[in-house]
C-alpha positions in Angstrom: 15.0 63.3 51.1 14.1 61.5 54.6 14.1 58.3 52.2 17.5 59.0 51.2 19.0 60.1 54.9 17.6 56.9 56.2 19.3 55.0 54.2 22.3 56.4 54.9 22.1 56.1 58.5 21.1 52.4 58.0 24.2 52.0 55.8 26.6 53.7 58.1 25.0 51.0 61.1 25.6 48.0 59.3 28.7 49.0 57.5 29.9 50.0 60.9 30.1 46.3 62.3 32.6 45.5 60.2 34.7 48.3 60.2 34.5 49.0 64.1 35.9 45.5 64.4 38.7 45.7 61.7 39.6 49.4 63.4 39.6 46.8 66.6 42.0 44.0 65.1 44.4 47.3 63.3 45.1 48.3 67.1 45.8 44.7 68.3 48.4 44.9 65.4 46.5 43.0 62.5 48.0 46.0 59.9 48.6 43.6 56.6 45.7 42.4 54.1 45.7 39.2 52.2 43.7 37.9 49.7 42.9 33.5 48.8 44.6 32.6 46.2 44.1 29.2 44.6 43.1 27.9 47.7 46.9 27.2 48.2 48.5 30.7 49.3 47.5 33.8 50.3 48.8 36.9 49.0 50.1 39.9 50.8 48.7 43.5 48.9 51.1 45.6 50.9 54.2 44.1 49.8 52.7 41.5 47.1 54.7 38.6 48.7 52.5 34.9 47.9 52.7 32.9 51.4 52.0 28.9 51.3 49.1 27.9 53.3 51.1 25.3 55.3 52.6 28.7 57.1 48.7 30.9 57.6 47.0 30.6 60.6 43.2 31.8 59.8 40.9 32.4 62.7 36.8 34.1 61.9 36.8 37.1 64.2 33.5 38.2 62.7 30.6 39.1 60.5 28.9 41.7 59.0 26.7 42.6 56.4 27.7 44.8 53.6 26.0 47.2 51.7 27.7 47.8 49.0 28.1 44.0 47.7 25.0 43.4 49.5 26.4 40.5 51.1 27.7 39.4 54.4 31.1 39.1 55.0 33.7 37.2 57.4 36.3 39.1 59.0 39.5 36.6 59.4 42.7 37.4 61.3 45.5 36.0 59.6 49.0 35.3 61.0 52.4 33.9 59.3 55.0 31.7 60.3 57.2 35.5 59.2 55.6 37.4 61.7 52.9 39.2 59.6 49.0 39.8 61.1 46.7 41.1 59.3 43.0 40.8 57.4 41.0 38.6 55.3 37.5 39.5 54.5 35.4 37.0 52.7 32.0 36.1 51.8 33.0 32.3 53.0 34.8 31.3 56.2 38.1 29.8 55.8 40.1 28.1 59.3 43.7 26.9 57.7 46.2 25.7 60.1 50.0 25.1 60.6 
C-alpha cells in the first residue's frame, strides 16, 4: 500500500510540470489544441479546421516527463495568422515560422 501511494504522489509531481504550465499558457489565452500533420499543417481538434504551416508560429514553452507514455514531452505554443493560440504537445520539438 505505501508502494502504491508513492507512486502516486510521484506521478501527480511529475505529471504536474506539465499540466501546471499548460493551466499557465490556458490563462494567457493559449485555449485551442493542434496536432502535426504531415509535417505540412497542423490541425485544429476544436473546430477540425487544417491550417498551412507557412501561417503557424511554434515556440517550445517547456518540458515534462510523462507517466503515462513514459516519455517526456514538449509543450509548444502555437499561434495563426487567424488569430488562434493554443497547444502542441510532442515528444519532439518543432519551431515553424511565418
Amino acid at each position: 500500500m505505501i508502494m502504491m501511494e508513492s507512486m502516486t504522489v510521484k506521478a501527480r509531481k511529475v505529471n504536474g510540470s506539465i499540466t501546471n504550465k499548460v493551466i499557465e499558457l490556458h490563462n494567457d489565452g493559449y485555449i485551442f489544441d493542434f496536432l502535426i500533420l504531415d509535417q505540412l499543417e497542423v490541425l485544429c481538434l476544436q473546430d477540425n479546421k487544417r491550417i498551412p504551416r507557412e501561417h503557424v508560429l511554434v515556440k517550445v514553452q517547456g518540458q515534462g516527463y510523462d507517466l503515462f507514455s513514459h516519455t517526456f514531452k514538449y509543450i509548444h505554443t502555437i499561434e495563426t495568422t487567424c488569430g488562434k493560440r493554443g497547444l502542441l504537445l510532442t515528444e519532439q520539438v518543432y519551431s515553424w515560422f511565418y
